[in-house]
C-alpha positions in Angstrom: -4.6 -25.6 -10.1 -2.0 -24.4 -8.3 -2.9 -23.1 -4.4 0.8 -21.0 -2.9 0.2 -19.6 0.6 2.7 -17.2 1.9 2.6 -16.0 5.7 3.8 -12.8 7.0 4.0 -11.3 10.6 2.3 -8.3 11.8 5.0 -7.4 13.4 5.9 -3.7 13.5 2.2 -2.7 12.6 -0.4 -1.7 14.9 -3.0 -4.6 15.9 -5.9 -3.1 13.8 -3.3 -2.3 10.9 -1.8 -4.9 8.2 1.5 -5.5 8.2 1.9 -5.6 4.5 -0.1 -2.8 2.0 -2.3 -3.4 -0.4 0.3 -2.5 -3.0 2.4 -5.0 -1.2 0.2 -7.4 -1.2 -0.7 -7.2 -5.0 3.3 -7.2 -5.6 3.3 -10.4 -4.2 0.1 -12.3 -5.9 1.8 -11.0 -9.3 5.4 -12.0 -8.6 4.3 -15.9 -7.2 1.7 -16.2 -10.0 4.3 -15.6 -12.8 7.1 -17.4 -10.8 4.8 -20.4 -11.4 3.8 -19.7 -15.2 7.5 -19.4 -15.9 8.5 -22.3 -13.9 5.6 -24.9 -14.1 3.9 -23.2 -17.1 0.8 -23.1 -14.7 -2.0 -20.4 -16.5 -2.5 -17.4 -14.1 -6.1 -17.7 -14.1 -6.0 -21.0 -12.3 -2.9 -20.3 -9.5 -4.5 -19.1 -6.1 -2.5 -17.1 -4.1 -3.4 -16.9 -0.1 -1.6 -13.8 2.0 -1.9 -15.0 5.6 -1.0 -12.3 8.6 0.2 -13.7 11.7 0.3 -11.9 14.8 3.3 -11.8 16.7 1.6 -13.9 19.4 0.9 -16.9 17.3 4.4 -18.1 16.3 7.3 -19.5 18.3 11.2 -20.6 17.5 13.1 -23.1 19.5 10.4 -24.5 21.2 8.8 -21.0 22.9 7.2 -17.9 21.8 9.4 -15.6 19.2 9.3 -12.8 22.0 10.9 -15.2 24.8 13.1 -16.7 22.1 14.8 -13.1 21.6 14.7 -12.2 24.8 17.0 -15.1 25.1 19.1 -14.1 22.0 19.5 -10.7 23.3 21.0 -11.7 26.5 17.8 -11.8 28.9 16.9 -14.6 31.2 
């Protein structure tokens, strides 16, 4: 039984919105589920797939936050 979790960011969405649609969403369970019949020959009614949100707030990149990071990369101190 096969158990894929994919994370996105909320980024670009309101707080109380999703980041990614329903329709988006569904794209994706589809696309990683047959990725891993093809592949591993893995039946789609036993592959779990697990669509995480992350706010912008809870991730980081070169050791601080993601907003201090491009801060950094856009030339801020």
């Amino acid at each position: 039984m096969p158990m894929v979790t994919i994370q996105v960011t909320r980024e670009g969405s309101a707080p109380e919105r999703s980041a990614v649609t329903a329709d988006e969403k569904a794209a994706l369970i589809k696309g990683v589920s047959e990725l891993l019949l093809d592949v591993l020959n893995k039946p789609l009614d036993s592959t779990f797939v697990v669509i995480e949100e992350v706010p912008l707030e809870n991730w980081g990149v070169g050791g601080v936050p993601v907003t201090e990071h491009r801060r950094r990369q856009a030339g801020g101190k």
